[in-house]
Backbone of each chain as nested JSON, in Angstrom:
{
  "chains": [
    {"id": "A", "residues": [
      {"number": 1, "name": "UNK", "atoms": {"N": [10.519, -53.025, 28.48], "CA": [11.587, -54.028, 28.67], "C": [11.1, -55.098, 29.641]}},
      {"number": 2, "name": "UNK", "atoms": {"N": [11.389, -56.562, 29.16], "CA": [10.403, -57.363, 30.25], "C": [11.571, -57.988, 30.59]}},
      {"number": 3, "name": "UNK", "atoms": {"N": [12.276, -58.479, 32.235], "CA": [12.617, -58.762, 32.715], "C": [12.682, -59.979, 33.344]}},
      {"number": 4, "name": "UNK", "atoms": {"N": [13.312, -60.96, 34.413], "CA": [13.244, -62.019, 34.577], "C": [11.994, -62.333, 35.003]}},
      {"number": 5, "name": "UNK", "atoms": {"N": [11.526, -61.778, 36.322], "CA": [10.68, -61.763, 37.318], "C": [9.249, -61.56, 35.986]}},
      {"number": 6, "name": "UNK", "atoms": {"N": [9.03, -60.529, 34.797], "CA": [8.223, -60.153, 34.696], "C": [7.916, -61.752, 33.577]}},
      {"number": 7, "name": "UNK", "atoms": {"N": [8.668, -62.608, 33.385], "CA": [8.48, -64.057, 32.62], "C": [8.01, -64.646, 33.241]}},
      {"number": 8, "name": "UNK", "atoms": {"N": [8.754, -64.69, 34.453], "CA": [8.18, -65.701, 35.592], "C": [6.527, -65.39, 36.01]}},
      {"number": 9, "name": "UNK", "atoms": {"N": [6.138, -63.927, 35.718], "CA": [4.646, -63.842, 36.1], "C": [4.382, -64.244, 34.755]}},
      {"number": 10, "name": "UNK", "atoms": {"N": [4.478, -63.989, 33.836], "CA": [3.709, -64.105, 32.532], "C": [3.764, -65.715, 31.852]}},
      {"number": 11, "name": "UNK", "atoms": {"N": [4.642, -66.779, 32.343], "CA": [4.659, -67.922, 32.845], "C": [3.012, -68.571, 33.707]}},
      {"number": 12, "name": "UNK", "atoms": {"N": [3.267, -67.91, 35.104], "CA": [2.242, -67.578, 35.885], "C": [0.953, -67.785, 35.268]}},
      {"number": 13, "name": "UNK", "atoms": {"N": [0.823, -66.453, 34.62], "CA": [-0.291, -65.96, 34.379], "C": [-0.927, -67.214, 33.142]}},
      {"number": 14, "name": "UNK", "atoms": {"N": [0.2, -67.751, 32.051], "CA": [-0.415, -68.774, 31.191], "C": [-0.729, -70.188, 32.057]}},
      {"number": 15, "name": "UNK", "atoms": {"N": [-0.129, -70.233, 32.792], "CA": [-0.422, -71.868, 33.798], "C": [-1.908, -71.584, 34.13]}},
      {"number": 16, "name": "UNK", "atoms": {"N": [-2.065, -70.78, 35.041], "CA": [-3.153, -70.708, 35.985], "C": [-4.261, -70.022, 35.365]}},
      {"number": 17, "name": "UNK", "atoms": {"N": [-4.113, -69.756, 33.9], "CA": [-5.395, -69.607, 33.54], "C": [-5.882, -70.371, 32.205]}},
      {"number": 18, "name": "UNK", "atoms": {"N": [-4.611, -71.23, 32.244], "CA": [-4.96, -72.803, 31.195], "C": [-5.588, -73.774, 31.804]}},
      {"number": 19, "name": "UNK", "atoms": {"N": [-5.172, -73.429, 33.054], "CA": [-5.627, -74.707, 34.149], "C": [-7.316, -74.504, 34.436]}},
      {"number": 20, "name": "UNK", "atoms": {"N": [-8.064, -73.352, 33.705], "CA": [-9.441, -72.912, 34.073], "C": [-9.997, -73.35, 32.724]}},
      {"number": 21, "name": "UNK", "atoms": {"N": [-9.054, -73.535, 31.564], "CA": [-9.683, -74.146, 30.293], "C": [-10.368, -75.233, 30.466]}},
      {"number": 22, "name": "UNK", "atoms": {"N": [-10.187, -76.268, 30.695], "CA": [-10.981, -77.866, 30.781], "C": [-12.016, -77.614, 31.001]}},
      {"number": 23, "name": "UNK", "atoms": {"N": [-12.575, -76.82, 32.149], "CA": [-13.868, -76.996, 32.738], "C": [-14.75, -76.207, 31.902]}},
      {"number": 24, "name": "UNK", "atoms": {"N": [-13.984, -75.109, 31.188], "CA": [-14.757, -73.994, 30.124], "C": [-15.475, -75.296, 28.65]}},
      {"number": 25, "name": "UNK", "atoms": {"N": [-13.964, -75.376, 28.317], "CA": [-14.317, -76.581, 27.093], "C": [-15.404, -77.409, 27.466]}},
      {"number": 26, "name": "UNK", "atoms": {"N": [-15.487, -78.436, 28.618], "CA": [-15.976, -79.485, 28.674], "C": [-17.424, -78.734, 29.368]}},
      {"number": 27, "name": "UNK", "atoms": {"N": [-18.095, -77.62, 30.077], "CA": [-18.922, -76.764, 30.185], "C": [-19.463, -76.899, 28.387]}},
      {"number": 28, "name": "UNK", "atoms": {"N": [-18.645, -75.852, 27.963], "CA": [-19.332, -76.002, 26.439], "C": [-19.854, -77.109, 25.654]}},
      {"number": 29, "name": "UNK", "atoms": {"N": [-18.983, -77.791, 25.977], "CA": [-19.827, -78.833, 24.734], "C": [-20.633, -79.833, 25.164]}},
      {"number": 30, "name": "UNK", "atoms": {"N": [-20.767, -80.007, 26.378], "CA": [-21.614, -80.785, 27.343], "C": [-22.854, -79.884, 27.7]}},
      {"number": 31, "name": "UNK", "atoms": {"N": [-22.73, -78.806, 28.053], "CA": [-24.31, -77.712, 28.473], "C": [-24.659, -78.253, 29.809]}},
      {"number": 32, "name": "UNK", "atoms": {"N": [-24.187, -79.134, 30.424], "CA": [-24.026, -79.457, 32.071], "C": [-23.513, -78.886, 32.346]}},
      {"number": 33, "name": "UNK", "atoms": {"N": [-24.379, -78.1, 33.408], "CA": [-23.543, -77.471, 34.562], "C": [-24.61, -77.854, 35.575]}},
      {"number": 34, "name": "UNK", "atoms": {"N": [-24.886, -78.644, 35.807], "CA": [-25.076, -79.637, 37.35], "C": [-24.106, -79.279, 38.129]}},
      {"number": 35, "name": "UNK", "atoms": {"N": [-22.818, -79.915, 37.6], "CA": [-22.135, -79.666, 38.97], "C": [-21.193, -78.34, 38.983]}},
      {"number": 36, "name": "UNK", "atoms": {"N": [-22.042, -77.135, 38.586], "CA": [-20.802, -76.468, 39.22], "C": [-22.507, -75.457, 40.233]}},
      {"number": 37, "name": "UNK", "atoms": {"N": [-20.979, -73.965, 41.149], "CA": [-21.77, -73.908, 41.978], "C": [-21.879, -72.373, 41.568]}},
      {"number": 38, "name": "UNK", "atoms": {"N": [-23.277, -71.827, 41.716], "CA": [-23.205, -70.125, 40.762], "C": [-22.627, -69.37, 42.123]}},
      {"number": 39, "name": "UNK", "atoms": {"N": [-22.789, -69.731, 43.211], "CA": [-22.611, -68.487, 44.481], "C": [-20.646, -68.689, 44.639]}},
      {"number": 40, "name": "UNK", "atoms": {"N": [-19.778, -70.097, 44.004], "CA": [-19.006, -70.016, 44.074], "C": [-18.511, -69.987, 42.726]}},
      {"number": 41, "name": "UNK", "atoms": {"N": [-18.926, -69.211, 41.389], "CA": [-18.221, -68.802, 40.487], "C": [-18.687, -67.249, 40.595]}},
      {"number": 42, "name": "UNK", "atoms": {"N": [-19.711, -66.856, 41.035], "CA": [-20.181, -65.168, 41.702], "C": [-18.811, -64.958, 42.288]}},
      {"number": 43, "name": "UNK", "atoms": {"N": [-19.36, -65.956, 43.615], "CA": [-17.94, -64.993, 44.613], "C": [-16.585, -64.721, 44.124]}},
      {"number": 44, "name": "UNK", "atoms": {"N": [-16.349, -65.801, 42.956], "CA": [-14.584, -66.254, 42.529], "C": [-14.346, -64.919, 41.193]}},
      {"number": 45, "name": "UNK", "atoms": {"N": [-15.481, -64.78, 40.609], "CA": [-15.643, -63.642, 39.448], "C": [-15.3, -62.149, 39.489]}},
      {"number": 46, "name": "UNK", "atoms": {"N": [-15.975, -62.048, 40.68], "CA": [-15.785, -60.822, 42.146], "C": [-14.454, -60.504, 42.155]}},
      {"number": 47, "name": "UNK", "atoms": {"N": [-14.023, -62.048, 42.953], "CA": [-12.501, -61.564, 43.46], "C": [-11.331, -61.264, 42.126]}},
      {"number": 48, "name": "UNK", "atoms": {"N": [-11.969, -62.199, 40.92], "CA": [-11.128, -61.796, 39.92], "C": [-11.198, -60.329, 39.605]}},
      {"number": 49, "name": "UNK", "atoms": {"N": [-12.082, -59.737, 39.851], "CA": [-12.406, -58.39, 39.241], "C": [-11.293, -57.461, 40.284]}},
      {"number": 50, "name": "UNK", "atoms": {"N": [-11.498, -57.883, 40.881], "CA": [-10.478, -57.017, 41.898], "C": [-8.81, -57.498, 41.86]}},
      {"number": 51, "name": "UNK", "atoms": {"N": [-8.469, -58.284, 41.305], "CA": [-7.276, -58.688, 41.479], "C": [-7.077, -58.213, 39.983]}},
      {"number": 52, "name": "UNK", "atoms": {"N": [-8.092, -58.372, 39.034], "CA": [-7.617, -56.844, 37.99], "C": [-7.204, -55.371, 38.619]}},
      {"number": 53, "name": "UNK", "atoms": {"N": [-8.406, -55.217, 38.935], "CA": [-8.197, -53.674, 39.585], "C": [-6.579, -53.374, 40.296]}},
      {"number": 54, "name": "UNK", "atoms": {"N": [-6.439, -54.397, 41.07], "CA": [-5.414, -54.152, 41.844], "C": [-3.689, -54.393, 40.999]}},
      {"number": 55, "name": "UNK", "atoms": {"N": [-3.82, -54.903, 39.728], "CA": [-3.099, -55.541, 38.906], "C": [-3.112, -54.279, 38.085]}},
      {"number": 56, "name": "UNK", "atoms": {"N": [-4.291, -53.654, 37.127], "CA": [-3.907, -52.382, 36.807], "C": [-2.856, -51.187, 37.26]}},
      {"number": 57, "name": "UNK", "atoms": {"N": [-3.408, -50.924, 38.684], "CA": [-2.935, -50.328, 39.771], "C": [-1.096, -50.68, 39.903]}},
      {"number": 58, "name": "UNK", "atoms": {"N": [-0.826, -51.758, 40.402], "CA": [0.47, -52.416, 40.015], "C": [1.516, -51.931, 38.86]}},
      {"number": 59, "name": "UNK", "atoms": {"N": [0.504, -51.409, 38.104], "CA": [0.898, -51.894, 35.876], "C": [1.728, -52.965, 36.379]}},
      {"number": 60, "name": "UNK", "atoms": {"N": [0.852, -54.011, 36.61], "CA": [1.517, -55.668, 36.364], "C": [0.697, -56.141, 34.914]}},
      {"number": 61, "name": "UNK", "atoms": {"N": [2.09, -56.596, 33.802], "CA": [1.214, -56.816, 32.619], "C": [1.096, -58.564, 32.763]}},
      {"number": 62, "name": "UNK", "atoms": {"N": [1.118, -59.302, 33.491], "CA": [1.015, -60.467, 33.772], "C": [-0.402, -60.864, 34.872]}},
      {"number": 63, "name": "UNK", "atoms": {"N": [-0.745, -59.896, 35.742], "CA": [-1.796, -60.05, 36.145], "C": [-3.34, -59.41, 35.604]}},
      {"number": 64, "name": "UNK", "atoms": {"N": [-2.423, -58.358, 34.846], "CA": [-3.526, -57.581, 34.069], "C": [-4.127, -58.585, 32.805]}},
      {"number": 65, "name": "UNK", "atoms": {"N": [-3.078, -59.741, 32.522], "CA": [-3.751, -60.572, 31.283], "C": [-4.292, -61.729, 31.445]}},
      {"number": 66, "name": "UNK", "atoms": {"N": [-3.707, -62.329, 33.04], "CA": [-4.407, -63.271, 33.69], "C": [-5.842, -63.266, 34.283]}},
      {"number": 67, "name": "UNK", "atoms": {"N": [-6.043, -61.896, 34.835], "CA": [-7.586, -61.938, 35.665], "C": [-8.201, -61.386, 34.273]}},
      {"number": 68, "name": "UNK", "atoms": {"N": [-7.922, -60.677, 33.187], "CA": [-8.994, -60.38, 32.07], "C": [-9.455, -61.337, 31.874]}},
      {"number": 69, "name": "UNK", "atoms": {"N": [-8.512, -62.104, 31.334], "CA": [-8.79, -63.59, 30.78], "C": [-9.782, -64.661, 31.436]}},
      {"number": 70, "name": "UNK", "atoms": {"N": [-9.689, -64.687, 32.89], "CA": [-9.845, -65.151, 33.618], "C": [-11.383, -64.68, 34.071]}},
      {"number": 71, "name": "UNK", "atoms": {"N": [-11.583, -63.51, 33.876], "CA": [-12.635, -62.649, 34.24], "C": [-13.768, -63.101, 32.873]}},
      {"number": 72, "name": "UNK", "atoms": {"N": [-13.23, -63.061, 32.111], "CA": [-14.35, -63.428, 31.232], "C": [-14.751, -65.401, 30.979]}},
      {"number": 73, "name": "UNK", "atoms": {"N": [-13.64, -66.075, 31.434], "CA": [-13.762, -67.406, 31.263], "C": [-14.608, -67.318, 32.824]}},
      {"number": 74, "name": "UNK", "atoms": {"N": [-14.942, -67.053, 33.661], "CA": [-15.804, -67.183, 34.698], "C": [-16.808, -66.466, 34.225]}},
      {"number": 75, "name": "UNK", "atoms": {"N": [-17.115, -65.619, 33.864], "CA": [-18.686, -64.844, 33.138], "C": [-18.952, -65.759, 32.538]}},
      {"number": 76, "name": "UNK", "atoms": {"N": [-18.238, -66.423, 31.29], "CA": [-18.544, -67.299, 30.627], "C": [-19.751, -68.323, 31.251]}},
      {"number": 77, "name": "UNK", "atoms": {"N": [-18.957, -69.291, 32.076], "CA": [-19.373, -70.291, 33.215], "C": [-20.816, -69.405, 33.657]}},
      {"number": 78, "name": "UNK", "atoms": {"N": [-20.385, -68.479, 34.307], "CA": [-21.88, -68.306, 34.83], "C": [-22.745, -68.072, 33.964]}},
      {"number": 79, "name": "UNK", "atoms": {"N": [-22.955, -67.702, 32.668], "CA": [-23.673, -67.31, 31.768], "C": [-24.824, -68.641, 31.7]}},
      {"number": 80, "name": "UNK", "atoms": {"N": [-23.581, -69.473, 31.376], "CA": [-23.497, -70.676, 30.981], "C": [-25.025, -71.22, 32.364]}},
      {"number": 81, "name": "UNK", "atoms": {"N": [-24.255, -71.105, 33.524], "CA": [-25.034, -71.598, 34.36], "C": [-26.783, -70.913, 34.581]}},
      {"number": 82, "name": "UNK", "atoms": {"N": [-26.567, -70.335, 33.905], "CA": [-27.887, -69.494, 34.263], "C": [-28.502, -69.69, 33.269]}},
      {"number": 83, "name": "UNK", "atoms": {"N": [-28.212, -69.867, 31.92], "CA": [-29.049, -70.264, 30.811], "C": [-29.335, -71.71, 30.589]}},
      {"number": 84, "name": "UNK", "atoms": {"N": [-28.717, -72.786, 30.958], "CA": [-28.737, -74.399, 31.329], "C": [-29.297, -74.587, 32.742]}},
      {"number": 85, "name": "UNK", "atoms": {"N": [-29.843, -73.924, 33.488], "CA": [-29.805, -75.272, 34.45], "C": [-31.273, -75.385, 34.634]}}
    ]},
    {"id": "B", "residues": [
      {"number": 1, "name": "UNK", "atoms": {"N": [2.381, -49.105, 55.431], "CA": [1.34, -47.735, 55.485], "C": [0.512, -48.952, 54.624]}},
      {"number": 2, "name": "UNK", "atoms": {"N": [-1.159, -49.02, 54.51], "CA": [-1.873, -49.899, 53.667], "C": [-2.923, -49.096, 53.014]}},
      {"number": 3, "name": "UNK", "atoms": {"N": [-2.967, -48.844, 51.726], "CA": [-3.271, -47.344, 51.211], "C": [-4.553, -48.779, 50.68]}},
      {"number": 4, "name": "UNK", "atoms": {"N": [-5.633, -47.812, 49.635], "CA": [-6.543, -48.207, 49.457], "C": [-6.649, -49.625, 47.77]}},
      {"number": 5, "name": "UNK", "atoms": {"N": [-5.539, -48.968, 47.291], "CA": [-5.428, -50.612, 46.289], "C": [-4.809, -51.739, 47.483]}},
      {"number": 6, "name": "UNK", "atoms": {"N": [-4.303, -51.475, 48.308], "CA": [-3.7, -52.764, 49.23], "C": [-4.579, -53.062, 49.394]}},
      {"number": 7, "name": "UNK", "atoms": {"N": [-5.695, -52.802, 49.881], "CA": [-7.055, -53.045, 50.954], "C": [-7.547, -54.164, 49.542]}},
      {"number": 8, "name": "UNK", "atoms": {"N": [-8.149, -53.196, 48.026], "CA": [-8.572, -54.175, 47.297], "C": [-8.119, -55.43, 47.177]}},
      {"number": 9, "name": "UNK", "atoms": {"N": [-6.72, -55.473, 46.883], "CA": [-5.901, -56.65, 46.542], "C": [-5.819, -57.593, 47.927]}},
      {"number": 10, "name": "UNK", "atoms": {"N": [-6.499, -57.135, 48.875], "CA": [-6.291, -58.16, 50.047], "C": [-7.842, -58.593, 49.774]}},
      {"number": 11, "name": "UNK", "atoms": {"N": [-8.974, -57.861, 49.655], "CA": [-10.374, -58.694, 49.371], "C": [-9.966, -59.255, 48.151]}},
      {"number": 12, "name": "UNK", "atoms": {"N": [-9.188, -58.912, 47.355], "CA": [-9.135, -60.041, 46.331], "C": [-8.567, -61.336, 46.683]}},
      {"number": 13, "name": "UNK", "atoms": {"N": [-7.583, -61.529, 47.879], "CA": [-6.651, -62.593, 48.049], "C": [-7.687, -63.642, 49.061]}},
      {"number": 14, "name": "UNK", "atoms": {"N": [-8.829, -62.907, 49.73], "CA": [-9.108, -63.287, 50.693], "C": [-10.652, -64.056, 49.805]}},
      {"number": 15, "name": "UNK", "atoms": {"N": [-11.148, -63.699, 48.22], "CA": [-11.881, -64.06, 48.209], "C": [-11.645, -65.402, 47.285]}},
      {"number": 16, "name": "UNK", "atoms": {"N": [-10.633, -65.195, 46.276], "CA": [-9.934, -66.377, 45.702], "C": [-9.538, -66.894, 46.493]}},
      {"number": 17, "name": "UNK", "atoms": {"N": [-9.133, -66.832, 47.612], "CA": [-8.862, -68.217, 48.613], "C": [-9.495, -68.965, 49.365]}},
      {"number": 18, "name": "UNK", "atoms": {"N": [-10.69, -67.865, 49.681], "CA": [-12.162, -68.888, 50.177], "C": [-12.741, -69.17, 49.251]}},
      {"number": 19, "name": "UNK", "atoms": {"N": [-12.372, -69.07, 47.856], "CA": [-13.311, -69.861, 46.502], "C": [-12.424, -71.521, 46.768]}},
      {"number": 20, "name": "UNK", "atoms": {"N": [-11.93, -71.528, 46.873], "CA": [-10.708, -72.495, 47.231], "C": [-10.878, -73.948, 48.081]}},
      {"number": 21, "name": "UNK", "atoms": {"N": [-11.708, -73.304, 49.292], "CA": [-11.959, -73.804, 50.517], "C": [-13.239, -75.197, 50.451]}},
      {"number": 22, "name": "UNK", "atoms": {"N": [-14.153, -74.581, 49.607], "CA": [-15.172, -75.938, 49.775], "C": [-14.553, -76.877, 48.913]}},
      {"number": 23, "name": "UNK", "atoms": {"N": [-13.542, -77.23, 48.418], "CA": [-13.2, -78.288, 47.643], "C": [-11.919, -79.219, 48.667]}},
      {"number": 24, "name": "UNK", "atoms": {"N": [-11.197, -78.181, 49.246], "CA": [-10.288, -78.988, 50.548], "C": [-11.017, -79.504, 51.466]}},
      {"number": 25, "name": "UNK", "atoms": {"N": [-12.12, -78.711, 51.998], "CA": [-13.255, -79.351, 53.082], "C": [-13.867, -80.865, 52.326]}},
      {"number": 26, "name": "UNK", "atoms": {"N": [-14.417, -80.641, 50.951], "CA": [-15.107, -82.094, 50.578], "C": [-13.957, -82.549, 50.539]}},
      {"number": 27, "name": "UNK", "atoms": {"N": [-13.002, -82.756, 50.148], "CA": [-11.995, -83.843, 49.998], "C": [-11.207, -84.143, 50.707]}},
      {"number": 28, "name": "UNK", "atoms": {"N": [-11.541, -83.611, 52.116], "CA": [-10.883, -83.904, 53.294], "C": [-11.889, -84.744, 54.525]}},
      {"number": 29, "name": "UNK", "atoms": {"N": [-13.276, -84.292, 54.317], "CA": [-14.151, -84.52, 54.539], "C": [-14.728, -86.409, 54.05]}},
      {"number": 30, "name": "UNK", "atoms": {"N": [-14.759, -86.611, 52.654], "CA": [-15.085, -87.408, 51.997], "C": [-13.828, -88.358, 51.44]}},
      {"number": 31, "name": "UNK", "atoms": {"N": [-12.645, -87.979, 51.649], "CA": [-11.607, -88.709, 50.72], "C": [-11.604, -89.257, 49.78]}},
      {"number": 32, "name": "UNK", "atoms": {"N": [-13.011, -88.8, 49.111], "CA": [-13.183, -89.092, 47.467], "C": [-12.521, -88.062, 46.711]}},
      {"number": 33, "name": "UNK", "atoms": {"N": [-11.148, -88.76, 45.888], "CA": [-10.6, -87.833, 44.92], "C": [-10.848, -88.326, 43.443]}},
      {"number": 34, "name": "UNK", "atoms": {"N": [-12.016, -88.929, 43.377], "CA": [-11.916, -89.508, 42.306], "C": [-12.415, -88.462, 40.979]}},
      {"number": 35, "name": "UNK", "atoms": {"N": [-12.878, -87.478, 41.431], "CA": [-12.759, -86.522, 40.507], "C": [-12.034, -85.284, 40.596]}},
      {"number": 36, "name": "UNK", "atoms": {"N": [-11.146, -85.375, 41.065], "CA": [-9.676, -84.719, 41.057], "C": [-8.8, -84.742, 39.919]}},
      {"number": 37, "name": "UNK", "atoms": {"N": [-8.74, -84.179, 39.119], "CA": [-7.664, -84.169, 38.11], "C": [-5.873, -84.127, 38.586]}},
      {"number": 38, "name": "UNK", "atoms": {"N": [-4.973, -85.239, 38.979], "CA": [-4.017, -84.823, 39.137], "C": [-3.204, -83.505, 38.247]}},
      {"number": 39, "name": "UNK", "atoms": {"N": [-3.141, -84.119, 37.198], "CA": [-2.18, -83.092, 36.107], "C": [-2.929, -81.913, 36.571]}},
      {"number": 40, "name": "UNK", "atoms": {"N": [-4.402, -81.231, 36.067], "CA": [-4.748, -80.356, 36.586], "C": [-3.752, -79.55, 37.837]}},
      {"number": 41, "name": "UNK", "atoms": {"N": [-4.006, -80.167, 39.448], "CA": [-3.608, -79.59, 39.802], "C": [-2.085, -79.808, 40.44]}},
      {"number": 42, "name": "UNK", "atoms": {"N": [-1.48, -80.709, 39.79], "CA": [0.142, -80.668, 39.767], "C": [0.352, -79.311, 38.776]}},
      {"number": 43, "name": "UNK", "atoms": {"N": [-0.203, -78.874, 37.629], "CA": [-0.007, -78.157, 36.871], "C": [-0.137, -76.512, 37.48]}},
      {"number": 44, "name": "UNK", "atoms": {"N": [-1.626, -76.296, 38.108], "CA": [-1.842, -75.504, 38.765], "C": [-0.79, -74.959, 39.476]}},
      {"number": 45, "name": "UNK", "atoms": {"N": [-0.26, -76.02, 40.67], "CA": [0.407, -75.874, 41.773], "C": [1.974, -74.982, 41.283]}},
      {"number": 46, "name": "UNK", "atoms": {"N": [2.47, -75.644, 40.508], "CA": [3.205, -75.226, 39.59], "C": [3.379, -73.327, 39.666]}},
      {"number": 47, "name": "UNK", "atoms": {"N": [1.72, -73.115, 38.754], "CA": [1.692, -71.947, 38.635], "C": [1.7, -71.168, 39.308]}},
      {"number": 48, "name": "UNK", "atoms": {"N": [1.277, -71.487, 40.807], "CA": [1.007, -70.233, 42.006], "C": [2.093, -70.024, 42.892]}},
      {"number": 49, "name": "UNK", "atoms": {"N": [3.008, -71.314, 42.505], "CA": [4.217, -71.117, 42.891], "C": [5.393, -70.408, 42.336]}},
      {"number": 50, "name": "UNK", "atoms": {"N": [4.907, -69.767, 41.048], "CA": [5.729, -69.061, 40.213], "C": [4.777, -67.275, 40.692]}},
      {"number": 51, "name": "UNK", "atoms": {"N": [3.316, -67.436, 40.913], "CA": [2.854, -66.268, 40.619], "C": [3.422, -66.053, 42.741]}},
      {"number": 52, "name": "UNK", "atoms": {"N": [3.733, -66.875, 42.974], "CA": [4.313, -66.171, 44.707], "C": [5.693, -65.932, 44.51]}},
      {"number": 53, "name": "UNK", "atoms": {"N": [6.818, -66.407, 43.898], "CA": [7.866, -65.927, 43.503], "C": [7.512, -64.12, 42.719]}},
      {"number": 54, "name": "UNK", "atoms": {"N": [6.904, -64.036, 42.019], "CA": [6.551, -62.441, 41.571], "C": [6.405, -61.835, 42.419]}},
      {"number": 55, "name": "UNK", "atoms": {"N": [4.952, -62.356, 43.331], "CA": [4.614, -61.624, 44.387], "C": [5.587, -61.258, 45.417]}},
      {"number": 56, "name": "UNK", "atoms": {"N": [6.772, -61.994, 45.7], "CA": [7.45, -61.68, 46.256], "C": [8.219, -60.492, 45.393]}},
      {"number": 57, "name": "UNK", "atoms": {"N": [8.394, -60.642, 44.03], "CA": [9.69, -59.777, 43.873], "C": [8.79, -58.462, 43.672]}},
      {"number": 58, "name": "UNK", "atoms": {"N": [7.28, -58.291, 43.301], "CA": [6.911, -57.016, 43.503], "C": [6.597, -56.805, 45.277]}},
      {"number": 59, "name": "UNK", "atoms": {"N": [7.004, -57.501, 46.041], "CA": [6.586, -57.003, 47.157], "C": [5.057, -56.774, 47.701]}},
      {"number": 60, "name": "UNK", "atoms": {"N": [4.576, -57.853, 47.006], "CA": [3.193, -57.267, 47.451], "C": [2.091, -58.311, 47.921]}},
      {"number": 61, "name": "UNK", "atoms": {"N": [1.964, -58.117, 49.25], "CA": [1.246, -58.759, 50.47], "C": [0.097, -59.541, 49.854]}},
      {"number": 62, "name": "UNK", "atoms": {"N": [-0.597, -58.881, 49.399], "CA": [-1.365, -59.487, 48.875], "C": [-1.409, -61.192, 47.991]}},
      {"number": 63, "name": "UNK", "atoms": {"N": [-0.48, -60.622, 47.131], "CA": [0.288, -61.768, 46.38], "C": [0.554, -63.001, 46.923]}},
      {"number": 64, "name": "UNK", "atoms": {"N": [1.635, -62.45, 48.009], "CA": [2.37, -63.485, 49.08], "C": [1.478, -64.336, 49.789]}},
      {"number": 65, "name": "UNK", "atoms": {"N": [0.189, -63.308, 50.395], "CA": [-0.631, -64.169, 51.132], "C": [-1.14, -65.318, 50.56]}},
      {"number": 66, "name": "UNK", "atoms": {"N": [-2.214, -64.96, 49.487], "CA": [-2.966, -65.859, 48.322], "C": [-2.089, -66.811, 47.932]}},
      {"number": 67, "name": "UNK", "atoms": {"N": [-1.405, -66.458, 47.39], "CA": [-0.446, -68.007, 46.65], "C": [0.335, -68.441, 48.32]}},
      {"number": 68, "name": "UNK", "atoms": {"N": [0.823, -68.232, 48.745], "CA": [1.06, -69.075, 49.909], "C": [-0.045, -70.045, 50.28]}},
      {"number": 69, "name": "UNK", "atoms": {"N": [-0.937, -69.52, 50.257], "CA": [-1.963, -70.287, 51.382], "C": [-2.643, -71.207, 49.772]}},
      {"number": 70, "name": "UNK", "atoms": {"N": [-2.88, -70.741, 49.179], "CA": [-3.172, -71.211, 47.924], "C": [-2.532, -72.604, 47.305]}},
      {"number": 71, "name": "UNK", "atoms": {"N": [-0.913, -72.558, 47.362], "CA": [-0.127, -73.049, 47.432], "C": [0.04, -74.634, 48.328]}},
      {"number": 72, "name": "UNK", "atoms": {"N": [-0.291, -73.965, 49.595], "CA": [-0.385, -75.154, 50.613], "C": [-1.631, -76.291, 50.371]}},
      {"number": 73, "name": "UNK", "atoms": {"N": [-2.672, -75.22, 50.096], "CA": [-3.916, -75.839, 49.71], "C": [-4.081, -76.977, 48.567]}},
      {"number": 74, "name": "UNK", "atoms": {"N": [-3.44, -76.255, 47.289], "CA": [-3.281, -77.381, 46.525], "C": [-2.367, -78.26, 46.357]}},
      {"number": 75, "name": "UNK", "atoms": {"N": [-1.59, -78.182, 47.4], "CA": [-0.707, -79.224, 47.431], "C": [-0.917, -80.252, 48.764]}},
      {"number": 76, "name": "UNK", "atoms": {"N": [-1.953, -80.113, 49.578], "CA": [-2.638, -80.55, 49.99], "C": [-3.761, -81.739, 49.374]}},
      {"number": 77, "name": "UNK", "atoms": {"N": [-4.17, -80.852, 48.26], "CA": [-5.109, -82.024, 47.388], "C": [-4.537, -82.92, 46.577]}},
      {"number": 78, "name": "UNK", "atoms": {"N": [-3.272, -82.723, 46.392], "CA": [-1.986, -83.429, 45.258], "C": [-1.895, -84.65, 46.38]}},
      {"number": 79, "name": "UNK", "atoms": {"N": [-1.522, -84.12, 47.714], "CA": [-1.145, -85.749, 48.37], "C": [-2.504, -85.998, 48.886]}},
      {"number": 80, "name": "UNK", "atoms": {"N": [-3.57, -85.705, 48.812], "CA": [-5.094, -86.365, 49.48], "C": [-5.003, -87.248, 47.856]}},
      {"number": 81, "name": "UNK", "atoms": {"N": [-4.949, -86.626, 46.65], "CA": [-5.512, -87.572, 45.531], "C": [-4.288, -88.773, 45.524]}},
      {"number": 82, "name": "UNK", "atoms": {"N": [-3.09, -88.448, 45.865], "CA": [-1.623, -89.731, 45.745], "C": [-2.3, -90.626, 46.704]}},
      {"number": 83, "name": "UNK", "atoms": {"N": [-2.622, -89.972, 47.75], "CA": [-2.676, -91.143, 49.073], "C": [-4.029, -92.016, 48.723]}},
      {"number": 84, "name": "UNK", "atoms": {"N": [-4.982, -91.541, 48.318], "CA": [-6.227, -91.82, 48.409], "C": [-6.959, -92.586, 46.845]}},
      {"number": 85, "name": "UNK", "atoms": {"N": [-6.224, -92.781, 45.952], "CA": [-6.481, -93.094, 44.372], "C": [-6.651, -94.411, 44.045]}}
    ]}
  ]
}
């Protein structure tokens, strides 16, 4: 049964990890990654991994679909960065 | 009592929020917002202000901290890019 609060995360969870699309898209089809930084998509990848963990832990199904998501659109990026630059 | 998923979910809050940090420093630093996406982060801002409303209603510190400070941060860069464009 999903509840008010549990919209309002799952709301959440689609904003703030649409808002990580642009840079994925425009990463892809450009193959520049000049400007991004690998020790600050490492460190940010990290913390996503744990804000899964801790989101499992929760059974929050709004954070559990945000940092997956999120977790792999930053692998992505770094992939990205390590095979381009 | 701060049992051992609290502990994670606080290195998680503490590391997404210093992923955060070198972009308020350059643009506080430089007052070049010219590659600042408003919508971006009017949109963003939006979202972390919905994912701290959750955090509040699950009660969980972690949550509260990150999007608070998160919160301030990018709404910080919303009036550096208004003032500065």
């Amino acid at each position: 049964m999903i509840n008010f609060y549990e919209i309002i995360g799952l709301v959440a969870a689609i904003i703030t990890t649409a808002s990580f699309l642009p840079q994925v898209f425009k990463t892809y089809k450009t193959k520049d990654t000049s400007g991004l930084s690998l020790t600050m998509y490492l460190t940010f990848f990290v913390g996503i991994v744990l804000w899964l963990i801790y989101g499992i832990h929760l059974k929050s199904l709004p954070m559990i679909l945000a940092n997956s998501i999120t977790a792999i659109l930053s692998l992505f990026l770094i992939i990205m960065k390590l095979k381009y630059k």
